[in-house]
Every structure is written in C-alpha cells, then in structure tokens.
C-alpha positions, 0 to 999 in steps of 0.5 A: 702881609701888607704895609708895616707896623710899627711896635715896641719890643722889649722885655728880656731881649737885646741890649746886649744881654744873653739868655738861657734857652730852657728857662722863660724868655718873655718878650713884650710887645707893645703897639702905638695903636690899632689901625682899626679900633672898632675891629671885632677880631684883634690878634697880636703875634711873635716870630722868632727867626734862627738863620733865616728861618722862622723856629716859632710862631706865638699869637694870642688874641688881645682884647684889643690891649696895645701890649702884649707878653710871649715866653719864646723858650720853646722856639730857642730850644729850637735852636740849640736842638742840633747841638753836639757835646760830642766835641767836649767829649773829645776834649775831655778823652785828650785830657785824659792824653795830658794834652790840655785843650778846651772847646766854646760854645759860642750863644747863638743870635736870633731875630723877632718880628711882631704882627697884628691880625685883625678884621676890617670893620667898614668891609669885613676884610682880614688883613694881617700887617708885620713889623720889620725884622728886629735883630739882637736876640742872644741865648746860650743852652741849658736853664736855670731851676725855680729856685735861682729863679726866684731869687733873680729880682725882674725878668731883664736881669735874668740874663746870664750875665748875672752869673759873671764873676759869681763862681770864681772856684769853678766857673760861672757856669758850674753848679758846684758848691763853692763854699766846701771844698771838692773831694776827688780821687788821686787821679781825677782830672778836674774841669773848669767852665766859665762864661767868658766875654770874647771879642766878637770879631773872633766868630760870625756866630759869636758877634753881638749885633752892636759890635760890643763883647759877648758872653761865650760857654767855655768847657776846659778840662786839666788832666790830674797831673797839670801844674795849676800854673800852666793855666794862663786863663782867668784863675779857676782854681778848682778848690779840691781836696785829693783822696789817696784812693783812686775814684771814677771820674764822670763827665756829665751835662749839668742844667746849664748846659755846660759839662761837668766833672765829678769824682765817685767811689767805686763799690765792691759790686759789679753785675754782669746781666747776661740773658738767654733765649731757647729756640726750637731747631729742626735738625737737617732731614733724616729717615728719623724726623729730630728737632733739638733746642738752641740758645742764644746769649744776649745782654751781657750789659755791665753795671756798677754800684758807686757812691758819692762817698760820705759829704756835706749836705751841700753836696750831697744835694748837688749830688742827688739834685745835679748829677743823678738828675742828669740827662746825659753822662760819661764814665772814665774806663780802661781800654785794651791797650792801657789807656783810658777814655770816656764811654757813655753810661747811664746812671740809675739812683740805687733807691728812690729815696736819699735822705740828705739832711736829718737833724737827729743825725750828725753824720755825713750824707751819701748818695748810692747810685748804679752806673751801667754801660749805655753800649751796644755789640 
C-alpha cells in the first residue's frame, strides 16, 4: 500500500471497553475526505490484527460515503478459536479433591487498520492507501442473545462492563436466575463466575493499552463442604437451597462463556446400548471346506434419563434455554477407586417440546433430558 490515511475509528472499540466475541462488534470508520472525489471506484476496508497477524479483512464499497460501519465478530471468533476449557475442567476435578482453586480467563487484545481503494480518475491507476495500526480492542469468549440485546440502549454500552456488579449471587458472568433461590443436592459443589477488574500489570495478555484496569472472566469452583468464609474474594454467595438426596452435578458452557454448574435428579432409568455385527469366517482348510459366523459386540455406550426436578418458571427456561442448549458439558462420575471426577457427556432433550409455562396450570415445571457418555474404548 502506498502513503497513509488518516481515518476515525469508532463505534464499540477501545476506551477501555471489553466486548463479547460472538455478539455484533460494529466499528465505524469515518474518512476526512476522498483523495480523489471523482474516482468511479471507491472501497472502504477494515482489518483486524491478533498477535501480529491479520484474522479478518472486511470491505465494502462506499458510494463515495466519508463513513463506513463493519461488524467484526467473526474475526474475534477468530481469536478465541484456540481456546481450551480444558483447564477449568481440571479446576473443577480438584475441587471435587476439596482443594479449592480457580482459573481466569484473561480478554484477549486486538488492532485495527482501515484502507481505501480507489481509481485514479487523471490516469486509471489503482491505488490502495492504510491507516496506521490503531491498538486498544479488547474481547472476551461467549456472547450475549437477542433478547439482553435488546435491551441494551446504543451499541457503545454493549460492553461487558454493563454486567458489573449485576449479579452479585453468582457472578457477573452467570446466567442463573437471581431472584429464586438454586436447589442442588446435598453434595454438589457450587461454582462462582465473575468479571473481575485486575491490575494489568499481573498479565502481558491482560494489560489495557492506556495502563488503566481491565475486565477479566474468573471461573471458581467450592467443592459442598467449603466454609462460605474461606472465601476472601468478592462476596459470591451462591444463593442455594440443599436437598437431602443426592443429585448430579453438571459442568457446562454456558453463552457467555464462562463454565458453569448446575444440579439434576437423577431417574430410575439407565440404558446400556450394546450392538452386534455377524461376520461370515471361513475355518482354517480341511478335506471338509467349513465356514461359520462370527460376531463382534460394539457400543456399549451408557445413558441416563435426568430431570431438572420440579421449578420455577424461571428456571425452568434457564434449564431448556441454557443448559440443554449448551455445546459442551461434563458430568460428575464415580471412578474405580472411590473418588469422582468430571467426563464428558453429551446431553440430549428427552422430547422436543417443554411446556415451561401454562396459565391453566398452577404446578411447578420440569425439563426431562438423557445424559449419554461422550467416551471411546
């Protein structure tokens, strides 16, 4: 590209500001003028640059407008595509130990460069000119959903930082409920998740291009028996209500990205779904030619049905609309030697309709769903 630009970047970008990687990030680009305003041929573009590399290119032709708008989601998806939650995962299997530990997800920094295309109109040469690099993007994994979005007023205050302090009984970051209390078993553990401001000198990923605090995604998990007083963090208080019976606890991805737990009954009903394959086997030469069956047993995969058990309808769409709609999930299960850990499952909606809500109906609501083993061998 040749000399440099000069252009306005705007929109939900920088000022300290942290955004959400699978919602909309629109930025807007705004030029002073055109360097040649009789060109037939004007293009506007954005690229947006993780590490040092460029994740996403977007252009679009102007029409000879001085500003333009680009919703980059796509490249910050980009940038948290290497993501793990293997890690939490292990945080949570060394609570279920009792060793109370967490792990943060710092936000991720990103860059952007604008450029015009355009045709020179004197001699027909195309010529292609960029801005310098501009720093100060900020985005955290997971999303929020059309309905938090509508009722977010403009797009500069659609940053996470809207959620501070919003859900003190189980973290910024939670999608729970908060106004009924959560009912789990007598030995579930019970998770916290919160946006955290932390100073950006703790972490070259976490550090805010004007050296001021940055949000950060903490997942914490508090095995049953950990005294609520032990905890020296901001007050979580994870409002519950304890059942005698036991019930199996669930690690799950929720919107946000951030991972959550939750509590279901366990049914009386396991199935175990074991297939066969018979194979024709010709039996080693005699003077007699012979030929038998052989079968080989495959599968073996095991299933649960669960329910939510009985609640409100309020959570009972937390239950259908978070949780079975989910992309990833774990299960507490028993290992060999006593102990327990978390394996992946996957998790199926027992039917394909859930009637949360009935006004000629005064009981309580469940959601009834099959829990499978997501293993191999």
């Amino acid at each position: 590209m040749g000399d440099t630009i000069i252009v306005s970047i705007s929109g939900m970008f920088g000022a300290g500001n942290t955004y959400f990687a699978d919602s909309p990030v629109v930025i807007d680009v705004a030029l002073t003028q055109w360097p040649n305003p009789n060109s037939p041929f004007k293009i506007v573009g954005l690229e947006v640059l993780y590490d040092g590399a460029t994740v996403g290119t977007f252009k679009a032709e102007s029409g000879g407008a001085l500003t333009m708008s680009f919703d980059i989601s796509s490249a910050l998806r980009t940038i948290w595509f290497d993501y793990d939650f293997s890690d939490e995962l292990l945080e949570a299997n060394s609570a279920l130990d009792h060793s109370l530990g967490y792990y943060s997800r710092n936000m991720r920094e990103y860059s952007l460069r604008a450029y015009i295309e355009f045709i020179d109109s004197t001699d027909g040469e195309f010529t292609s000119i960029a801005s310098e690099i501009e720093p100060g993007g900020q985005c955290l994994i997971g999303g929020f959903t059309e309905w938090e979005r509508s009722l977010i007023d403009g797009d500069n205050n659609r940053s996470v930082a809207i959620l501070e302090h919003t859900n003190p009984r189980n973290g910024d970051a939670s999608t729970k409920p908060r106004t009924t209390p959560e009912r789990v078993g007598k030995d579930s553990i019970t998770s916290f998740v919160d946006f955290a401001s932390t100073d950006s000198s703790e972490s070259s990923d976490s550090s805010s291009s004007d050296g001021n605090e940055v949000v950060q995604t903490r997942s914490i998990f508090y095995p049953y028996n950990t005294d609520q007083a032990q905890d020296s963090y901001e007050p979580h208080a994870p409002i519950v209500l304890r059942d005698s019976q036991p019930y199996i606890d669930f690690l799950f991805v929720n919107r946000r990205g951030a991972v959550e737990t939750c509590s279901a009954v366990m049914k009386e009903a396991m199935d175990i779904e074991i297939s066969t394959q018979q194979y024709s086997r010709t039996e080693r030469p005699t003077f007699q030619p012979t030929r038998s069956l052989m079968a080989i047993a495959s599968g073996g995969r095991r299933s649960w049905g669960m329910s939510s058990g009985y609640q409100t309808r309020e959570w009972a769409e937390w239950w259908t609309m978070e949780f079975l709609t989910a992309r990833q999930w774990w299960m507490r299960h028993p290992k060999g030697d006593g102990t327990e850990l978390f394996v992946p499952v996957t998790v199926a909606p027992a039917k394909k309709n859930n009637n949360i809500y009935d006004r000629t109906k005064q009981q309580l609501a469940s959601v009834e769903f099959t829990v499978t083993l997501a293993l191999e061998g």
